[in-house]
KETINU-62112 format. One record per residue (C-alpha): x, y, z; chain; residue number from 0. Coordinates in pm, 1 decimal. Each point is the difference from the previous one (the first is absolute). Layout:
REM residues N
         u         v         w  ch    i
         X         Y         Z   A  NUM
...
REM end
This chain:
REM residues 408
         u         v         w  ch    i
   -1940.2    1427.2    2304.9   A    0
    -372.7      49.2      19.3   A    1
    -206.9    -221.9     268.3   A    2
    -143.8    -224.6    -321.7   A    3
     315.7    -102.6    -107.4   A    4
     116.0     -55.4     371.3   A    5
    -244.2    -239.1      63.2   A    6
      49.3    -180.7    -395.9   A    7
     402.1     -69.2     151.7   A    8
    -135.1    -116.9     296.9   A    9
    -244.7    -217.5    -151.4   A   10
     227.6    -155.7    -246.0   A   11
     272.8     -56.1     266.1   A   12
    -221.6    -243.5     147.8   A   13
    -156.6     -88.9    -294.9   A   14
    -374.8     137.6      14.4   A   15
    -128.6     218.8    -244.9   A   16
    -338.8     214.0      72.9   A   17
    -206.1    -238.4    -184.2   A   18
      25.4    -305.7     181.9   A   19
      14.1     181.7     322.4   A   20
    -380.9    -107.3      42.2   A   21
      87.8    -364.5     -69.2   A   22
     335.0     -14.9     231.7   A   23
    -251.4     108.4     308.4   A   24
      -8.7    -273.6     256.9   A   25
    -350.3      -4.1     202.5   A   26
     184.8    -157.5     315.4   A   27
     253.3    -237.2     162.0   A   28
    -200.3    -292.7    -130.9   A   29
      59.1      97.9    -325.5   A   30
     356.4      64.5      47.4   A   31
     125.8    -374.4     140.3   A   32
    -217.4    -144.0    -269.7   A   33
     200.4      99.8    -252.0   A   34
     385.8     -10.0     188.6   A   35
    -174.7    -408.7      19.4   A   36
     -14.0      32.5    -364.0   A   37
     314.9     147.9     -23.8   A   38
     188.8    -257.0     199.8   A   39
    -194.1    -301.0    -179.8   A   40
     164.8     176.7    -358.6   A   41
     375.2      28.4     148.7   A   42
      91.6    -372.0    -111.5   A   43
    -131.3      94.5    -361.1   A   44
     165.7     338.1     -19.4   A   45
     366.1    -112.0     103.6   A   46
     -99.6    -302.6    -306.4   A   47
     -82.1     291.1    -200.7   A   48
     300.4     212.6      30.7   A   49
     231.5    -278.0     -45.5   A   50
    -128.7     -77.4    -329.0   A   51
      -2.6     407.1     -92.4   A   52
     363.9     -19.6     104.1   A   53
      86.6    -268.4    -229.9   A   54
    -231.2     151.2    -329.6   A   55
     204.0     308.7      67.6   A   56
     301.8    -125.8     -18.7   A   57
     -40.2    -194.6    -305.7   A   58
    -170.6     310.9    -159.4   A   59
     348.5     189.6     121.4   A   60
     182.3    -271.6    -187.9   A   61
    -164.6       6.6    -310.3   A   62
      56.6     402.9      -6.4   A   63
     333.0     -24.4      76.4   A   64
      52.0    -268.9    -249.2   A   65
    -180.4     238.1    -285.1   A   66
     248.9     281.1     110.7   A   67
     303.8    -224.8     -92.9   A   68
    -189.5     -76.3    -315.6   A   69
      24.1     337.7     -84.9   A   70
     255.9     140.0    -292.6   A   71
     249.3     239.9     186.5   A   72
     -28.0     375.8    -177.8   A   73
     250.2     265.7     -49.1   A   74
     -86.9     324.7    -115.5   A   75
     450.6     152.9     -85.3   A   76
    -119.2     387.1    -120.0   A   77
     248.4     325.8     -80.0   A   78
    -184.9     311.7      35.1   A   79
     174.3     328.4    -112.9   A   80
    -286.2     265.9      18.9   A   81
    -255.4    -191.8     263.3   A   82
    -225.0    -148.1    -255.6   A   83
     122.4    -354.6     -13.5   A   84
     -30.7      33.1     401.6   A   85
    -349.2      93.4     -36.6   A   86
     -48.1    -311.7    -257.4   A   87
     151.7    -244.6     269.9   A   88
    -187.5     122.0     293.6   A   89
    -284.2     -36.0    -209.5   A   90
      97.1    -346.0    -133.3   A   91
      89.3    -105.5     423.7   A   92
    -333.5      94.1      96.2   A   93
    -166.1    -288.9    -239.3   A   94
     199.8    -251.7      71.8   A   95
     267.6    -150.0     250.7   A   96
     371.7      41.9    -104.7   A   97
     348.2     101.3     118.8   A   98
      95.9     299.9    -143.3   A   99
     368.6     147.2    -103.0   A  100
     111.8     285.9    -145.2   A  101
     267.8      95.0    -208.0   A  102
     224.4     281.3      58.3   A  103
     309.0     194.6    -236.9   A  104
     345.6       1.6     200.5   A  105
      36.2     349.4    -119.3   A  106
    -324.3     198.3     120.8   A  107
     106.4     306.2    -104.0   A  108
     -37.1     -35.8    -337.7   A  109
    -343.6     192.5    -194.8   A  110
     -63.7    -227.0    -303.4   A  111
    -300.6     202.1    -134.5   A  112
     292.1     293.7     -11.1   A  113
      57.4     164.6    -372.5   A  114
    -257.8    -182.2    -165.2   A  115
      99.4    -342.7     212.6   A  116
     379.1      56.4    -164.5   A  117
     140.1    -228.6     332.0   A  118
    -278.0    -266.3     -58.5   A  119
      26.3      -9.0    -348.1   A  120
     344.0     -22.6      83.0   A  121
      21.6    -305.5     199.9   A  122
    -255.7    -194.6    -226.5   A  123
     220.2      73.1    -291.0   A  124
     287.9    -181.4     175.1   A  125
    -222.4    -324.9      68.9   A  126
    -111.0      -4.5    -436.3   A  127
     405.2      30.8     -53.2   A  128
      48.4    -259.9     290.4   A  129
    -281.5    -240.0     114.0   A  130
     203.4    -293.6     111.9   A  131
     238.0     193.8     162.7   A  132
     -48.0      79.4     378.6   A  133
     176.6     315.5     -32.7   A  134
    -225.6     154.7    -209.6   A  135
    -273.4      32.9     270.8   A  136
      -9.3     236.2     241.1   A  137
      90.6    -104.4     384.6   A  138
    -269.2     -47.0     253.8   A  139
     -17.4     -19.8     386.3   A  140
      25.8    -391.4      86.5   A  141
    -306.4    -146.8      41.3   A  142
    -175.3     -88.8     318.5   A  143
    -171.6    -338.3    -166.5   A  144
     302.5    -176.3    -208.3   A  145
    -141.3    -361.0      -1.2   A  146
    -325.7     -37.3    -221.0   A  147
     -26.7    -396.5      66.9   A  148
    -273.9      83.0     311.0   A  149
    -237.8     131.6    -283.4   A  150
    -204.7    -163.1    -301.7   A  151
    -166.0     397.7     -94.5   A  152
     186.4     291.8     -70.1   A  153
    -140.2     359.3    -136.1   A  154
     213.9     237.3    -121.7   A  155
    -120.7     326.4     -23.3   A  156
     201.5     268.3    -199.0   A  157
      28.7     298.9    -146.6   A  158
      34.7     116.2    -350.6   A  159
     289.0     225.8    -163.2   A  160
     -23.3      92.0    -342.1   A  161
    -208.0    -277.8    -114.7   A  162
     249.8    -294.2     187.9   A  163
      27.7    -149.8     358.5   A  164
     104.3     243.8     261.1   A  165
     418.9     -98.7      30.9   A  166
     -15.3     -13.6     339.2   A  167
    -279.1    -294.8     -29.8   A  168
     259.9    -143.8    -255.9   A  169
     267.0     -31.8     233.6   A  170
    -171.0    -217.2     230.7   A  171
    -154.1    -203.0    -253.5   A  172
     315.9     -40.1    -172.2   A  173
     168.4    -122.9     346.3   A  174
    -299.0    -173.7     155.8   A  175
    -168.3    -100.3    -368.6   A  176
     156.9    -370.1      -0.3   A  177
    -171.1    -102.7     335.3   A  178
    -373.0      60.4    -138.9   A  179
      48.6    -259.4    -229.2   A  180
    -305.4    -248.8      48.5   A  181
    -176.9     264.4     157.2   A  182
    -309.9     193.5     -78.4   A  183
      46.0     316.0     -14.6   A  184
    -215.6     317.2    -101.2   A  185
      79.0     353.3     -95.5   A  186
    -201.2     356.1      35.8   A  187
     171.2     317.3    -176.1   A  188
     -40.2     323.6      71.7   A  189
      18.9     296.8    -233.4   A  190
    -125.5     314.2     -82.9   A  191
    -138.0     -36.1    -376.0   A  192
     271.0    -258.7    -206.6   A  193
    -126.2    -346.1     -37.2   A  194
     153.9    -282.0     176.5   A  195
     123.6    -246.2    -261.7   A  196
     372.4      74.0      30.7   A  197
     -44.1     -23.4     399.4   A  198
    -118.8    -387.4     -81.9   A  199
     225.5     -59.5    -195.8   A  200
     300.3     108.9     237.1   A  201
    -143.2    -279.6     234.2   A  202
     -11.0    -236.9    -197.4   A  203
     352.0      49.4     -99.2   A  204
      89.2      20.6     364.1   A  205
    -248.7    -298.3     179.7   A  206
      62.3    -207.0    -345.2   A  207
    -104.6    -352.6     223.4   A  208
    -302.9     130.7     180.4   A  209
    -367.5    -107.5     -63.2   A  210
    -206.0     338.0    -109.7   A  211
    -308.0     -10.4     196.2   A  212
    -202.8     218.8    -212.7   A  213
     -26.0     345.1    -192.2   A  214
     214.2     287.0     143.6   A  215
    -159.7     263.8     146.8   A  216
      24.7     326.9    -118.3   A  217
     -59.2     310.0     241.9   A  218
      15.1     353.5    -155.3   A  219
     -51.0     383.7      75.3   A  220
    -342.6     -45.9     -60.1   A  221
     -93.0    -315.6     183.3   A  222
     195.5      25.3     274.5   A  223
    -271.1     124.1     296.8   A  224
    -191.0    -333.7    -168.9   A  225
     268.4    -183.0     110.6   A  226
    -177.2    -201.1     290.5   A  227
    -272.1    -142.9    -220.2   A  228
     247.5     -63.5    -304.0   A  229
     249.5    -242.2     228.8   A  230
    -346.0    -170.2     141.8   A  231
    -110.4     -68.8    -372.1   A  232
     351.5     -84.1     -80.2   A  233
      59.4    -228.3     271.5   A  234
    -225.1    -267.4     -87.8   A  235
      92.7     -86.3    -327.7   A  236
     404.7     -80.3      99.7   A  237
      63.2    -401.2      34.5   A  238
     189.8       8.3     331.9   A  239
     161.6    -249.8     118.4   A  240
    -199.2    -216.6     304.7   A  241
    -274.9     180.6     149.6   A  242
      53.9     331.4      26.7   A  243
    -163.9     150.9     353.9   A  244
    -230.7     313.8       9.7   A  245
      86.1     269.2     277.5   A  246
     -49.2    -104.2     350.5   A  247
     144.3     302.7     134.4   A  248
    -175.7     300.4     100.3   A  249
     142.9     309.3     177.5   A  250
    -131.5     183.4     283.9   A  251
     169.8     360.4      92.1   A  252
     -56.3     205.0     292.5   A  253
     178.3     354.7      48.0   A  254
     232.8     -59.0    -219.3   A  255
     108.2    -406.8     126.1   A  256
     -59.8    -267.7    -238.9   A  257
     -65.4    -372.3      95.0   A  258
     -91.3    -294.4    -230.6   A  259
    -304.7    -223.1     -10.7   A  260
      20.0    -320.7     -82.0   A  261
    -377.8     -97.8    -149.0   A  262
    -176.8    -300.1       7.5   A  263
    -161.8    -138.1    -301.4   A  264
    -385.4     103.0      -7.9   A  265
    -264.2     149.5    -221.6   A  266
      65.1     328.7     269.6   A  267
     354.1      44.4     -67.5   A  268
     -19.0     -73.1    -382.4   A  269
    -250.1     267.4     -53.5   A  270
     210.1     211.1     236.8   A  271
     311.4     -15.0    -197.6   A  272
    -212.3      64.3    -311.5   A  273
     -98.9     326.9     176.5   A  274
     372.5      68.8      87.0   A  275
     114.3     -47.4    -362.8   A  276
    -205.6     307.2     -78.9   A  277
     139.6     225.0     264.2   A  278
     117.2     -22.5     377.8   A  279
    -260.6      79.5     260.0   A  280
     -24.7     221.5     285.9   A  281
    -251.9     -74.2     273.6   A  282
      16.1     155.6     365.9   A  283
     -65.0    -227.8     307.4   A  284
     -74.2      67.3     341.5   A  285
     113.7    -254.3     327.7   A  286
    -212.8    -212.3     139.2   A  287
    -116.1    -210.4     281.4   A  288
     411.4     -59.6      77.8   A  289
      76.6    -152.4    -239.1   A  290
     -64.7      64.5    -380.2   A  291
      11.0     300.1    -187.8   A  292
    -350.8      39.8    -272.3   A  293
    -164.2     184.1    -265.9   A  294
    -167.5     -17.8    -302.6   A  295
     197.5     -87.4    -321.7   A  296
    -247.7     186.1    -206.7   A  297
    -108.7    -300.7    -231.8   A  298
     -48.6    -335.1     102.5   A  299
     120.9    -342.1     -85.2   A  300
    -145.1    -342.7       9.3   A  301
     -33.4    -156.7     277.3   A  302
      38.5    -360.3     143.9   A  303
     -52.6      75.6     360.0   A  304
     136.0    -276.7     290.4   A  305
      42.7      30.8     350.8   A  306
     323.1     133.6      40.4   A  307
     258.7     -16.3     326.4   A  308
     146.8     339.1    -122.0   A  309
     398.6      78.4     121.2   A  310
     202.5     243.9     -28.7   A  311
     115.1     109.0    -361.7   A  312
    -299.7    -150.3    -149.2   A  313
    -185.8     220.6    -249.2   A  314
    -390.5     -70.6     -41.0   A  315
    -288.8      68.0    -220.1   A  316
    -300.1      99.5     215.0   A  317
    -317.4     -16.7    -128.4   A  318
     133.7      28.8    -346.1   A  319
      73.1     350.1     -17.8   A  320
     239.7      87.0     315.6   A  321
     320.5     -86.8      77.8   A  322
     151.5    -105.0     366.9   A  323
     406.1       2.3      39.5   A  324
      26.6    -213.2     337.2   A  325
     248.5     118.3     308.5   A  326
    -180.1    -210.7     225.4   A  327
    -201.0    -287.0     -25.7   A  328
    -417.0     -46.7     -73.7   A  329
    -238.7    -298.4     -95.5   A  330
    -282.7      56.4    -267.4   A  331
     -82.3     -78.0    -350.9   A  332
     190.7     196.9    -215.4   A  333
     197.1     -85.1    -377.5   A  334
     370.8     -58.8      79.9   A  335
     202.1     189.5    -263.2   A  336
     377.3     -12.0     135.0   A  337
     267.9      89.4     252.7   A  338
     236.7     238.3      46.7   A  339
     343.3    -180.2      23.3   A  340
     210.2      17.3     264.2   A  341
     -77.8     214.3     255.2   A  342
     -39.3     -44.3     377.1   A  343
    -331.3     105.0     157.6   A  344
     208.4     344.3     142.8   A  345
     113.6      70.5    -335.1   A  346
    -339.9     -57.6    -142.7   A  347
    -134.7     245.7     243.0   A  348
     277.9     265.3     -97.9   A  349
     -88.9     -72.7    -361.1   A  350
    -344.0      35.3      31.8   A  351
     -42.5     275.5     239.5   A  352
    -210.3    -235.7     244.2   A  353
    -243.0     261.3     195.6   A  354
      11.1     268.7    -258.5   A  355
    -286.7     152.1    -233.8   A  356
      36.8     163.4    -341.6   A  357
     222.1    -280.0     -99.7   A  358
     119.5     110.5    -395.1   A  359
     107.5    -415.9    -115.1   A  360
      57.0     -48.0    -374.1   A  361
       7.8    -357.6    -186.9   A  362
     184.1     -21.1    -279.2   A  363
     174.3    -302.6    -237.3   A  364
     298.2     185.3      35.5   A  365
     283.1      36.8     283.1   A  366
      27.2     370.5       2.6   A  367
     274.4      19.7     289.5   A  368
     184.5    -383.8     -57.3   A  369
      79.2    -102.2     350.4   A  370
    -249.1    -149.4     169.4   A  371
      79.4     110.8     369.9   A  372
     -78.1     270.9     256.8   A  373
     288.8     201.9      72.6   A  374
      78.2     330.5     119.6   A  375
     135.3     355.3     -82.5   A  376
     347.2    -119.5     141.5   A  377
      31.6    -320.6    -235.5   A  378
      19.3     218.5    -322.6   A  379
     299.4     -73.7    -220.4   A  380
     -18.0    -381.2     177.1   A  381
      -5.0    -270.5    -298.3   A  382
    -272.0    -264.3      -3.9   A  383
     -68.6    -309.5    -224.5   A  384
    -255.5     -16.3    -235.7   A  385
    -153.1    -205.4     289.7   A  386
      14.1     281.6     232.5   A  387
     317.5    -150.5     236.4   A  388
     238.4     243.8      99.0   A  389
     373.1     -71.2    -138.1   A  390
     272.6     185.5     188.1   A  391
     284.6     -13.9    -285.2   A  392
    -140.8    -105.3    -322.9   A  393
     154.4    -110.4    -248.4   A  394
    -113.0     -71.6    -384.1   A  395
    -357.0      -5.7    -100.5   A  396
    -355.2     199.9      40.4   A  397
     -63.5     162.1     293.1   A  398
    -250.2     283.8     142.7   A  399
     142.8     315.0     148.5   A  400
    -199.4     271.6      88.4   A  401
    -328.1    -159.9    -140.1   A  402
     193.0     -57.1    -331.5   A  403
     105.6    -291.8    -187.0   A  404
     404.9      49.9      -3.2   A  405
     238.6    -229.3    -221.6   A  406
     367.7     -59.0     116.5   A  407
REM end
């Protein structure tokens, strides 16, 4: 670190910068008591002060809270065969906030695109001869999400075989079809070239009860790297059920770790997300003064600066166009635009490679790991929750194994 930005962390840690310097400098002791008198005569209007900042806070923690509740529950249930409907949901995930579930075929073996797709064409052949009959679908693993009551959104996302729902996406519409009823649900297909309208129409067949919430959408060979901008057209013109909340999670990786961001709700952070709809972004950072690690973000981002009591985990906008990821704690005016969840101030300073330079850190929508913890070498093959907690014998659900989401 050069001697410039030695003295700038310096500075900042006890909040001067170099241009007030000049008007900080105090001529003499005179000076000095004059203004601790002044200080001492504004003590009884401070602590009045803070009490009634305490109490506007809370309220304004209420009413959040309250419009979170508001908000219509999503579920994005997917079946991806060849990686493109994965794509589509991660996509999708990154635009808005939903729990997401995938289906799987019992038998994995099988190769449905095999002699002209004879074992897919198969299997939807016996649901045409069959539909009512639950024998005529093919099995899949049990499901890690089997009660649908918790949610007023769901998204299926599918693929296409020879012009009809994917049968593995019938199966668990067939068995889980009944409890969308009164629910609004949407649908995006996937396919190389063959319209959709047979896709629909399987739906509809299957989620008879539902409310539509708009137009399919329809991704194809051709559109599919415009995927991104086609959901965030797409997404607006679906009637979903309550308010349905944009993304207030970011991701932050370092060396290969992966923790979430939750953000708060600014001008900053919606022009941010914006930014990380396009594509993730890679920025290196260098330590700091003890506690932060900084660096330019290579664009900048409105501001709404306030004197800020920064802790650790707390990520701030610095003079619009840098970024500071706190390990240790700093006052000055900066634009809040999150926290990392959940980790102590060692673990932050594992995470962030407190005291190091050259510091590769890339912000993305998505989590590209899914656990949300520091571990080491030795804890591979150790299952974690989606929430990052370590479980010693689990038993039915999603979990994340080796930095992969893993269904049992």
């Amino acid at each position: 670190m050069g001697f410039f930005s030695y003295l700038r962390s310096i500075f900042r840690k006890i909040g001067i910068s170099f241009q007030d310097l000049g008007s900080r400098y105090i001529e003499n002791s005179t000076y000095l008591c004059s203004k601790f008198q002044n200080v001492m005569k504004m003590k009884n209007f401070t602590l009045i002060l803070m009490s009634l900042l305490m109490v506007c806070c809370t309220k304004d923690d209420e009413a959040k809270a309250a419009t979170v509740q508001e908000a219509g529950k999503t579920l994005v249930v997917y079946y991806s065969y060849t990686g493109n409907c994965q794509q589509i949901v991660e996509s999708l995930t990154a635009q808005i906030q939903a729990d997401v579930m995938r289906i799987e075929p019992a038998d994995k073996t099988q190769k449905y695109e095999a002699n002209n797709y004879a074992i897919g064409t198969q299997l939807l052949n016996a649901i045409k001869a069959n539909p009512n009959d639950a024998a005529s679908y093919p099995a899949i693993d049990p499901v890690s999400i089997t009660d649908l009551s918790q949610y007023q959104n769901i998204i299926i996302v599918t693929p296409l075989w020879w012009s009809q729902m994917a049968a593995i996406m019938q199966t668990y519409l067939f068995n889980y079809g009944s409890q969308m009823a009164d629910k609004h649900v949407a649908l995006i297909v996937s396919s190389h070239s063959s319209g959709i309208s047979g896709v629909v129409a399987d739906a509809k067949r299957l989620v008879p009860d539902c409310t539509w919430m708009g137009d399919a959408l329809w991704i194809n060979a051709s559109n599919h790297s415009n995927r991104t901008s086609l959901i965030q057209d797409w997404l607006p013109t679906l009637n979903f059920a309550g308010k349905q909340t944009t993304m207030s999670k970011m991701y932050i990786t370092i060396d290969g770790q992966t923790q979430a961001v939750t953000l708060v709700d600014n001008q900053a952070t919606k022009t941010l997300v914006e930014k990380l709809q396009q594509a993730p972004v890679t920025v290196t950072l260098n330590s700091s003064g003890g506690f932060e690690i900084w660096g330019a973000l290579g664009f900048s981002l409105p501001t709404s600066n306030e004197q800020i009591n920064a802790q650790p985990g707390d990520v701030i906008l610095y003079n619009g166009s840098n970024i500071c990821i706190f390990y240790g704690t700093n006052s000055w005016s900066y634009t809040r635009l999150g926290k990392i969840d959940g980790l102590s101030e060692s673990e932050l300073r594992t995470f962030l490679k407190a005291g190091e330079s050259n510091i590769t850190v890339t912000l993305s929508l998505s989590n590209t790991t899914g656990i949300s913890n520091v571990r080491s070498n030795s804890e591979r093959g150790v299952f974690y929750t989606l929430n990052g907690q370590r479980v010693e014998n689990p038993n039915k659900g999603i979990f994340i194994r080796n930095g992969k989401k893993v269904i049992l």
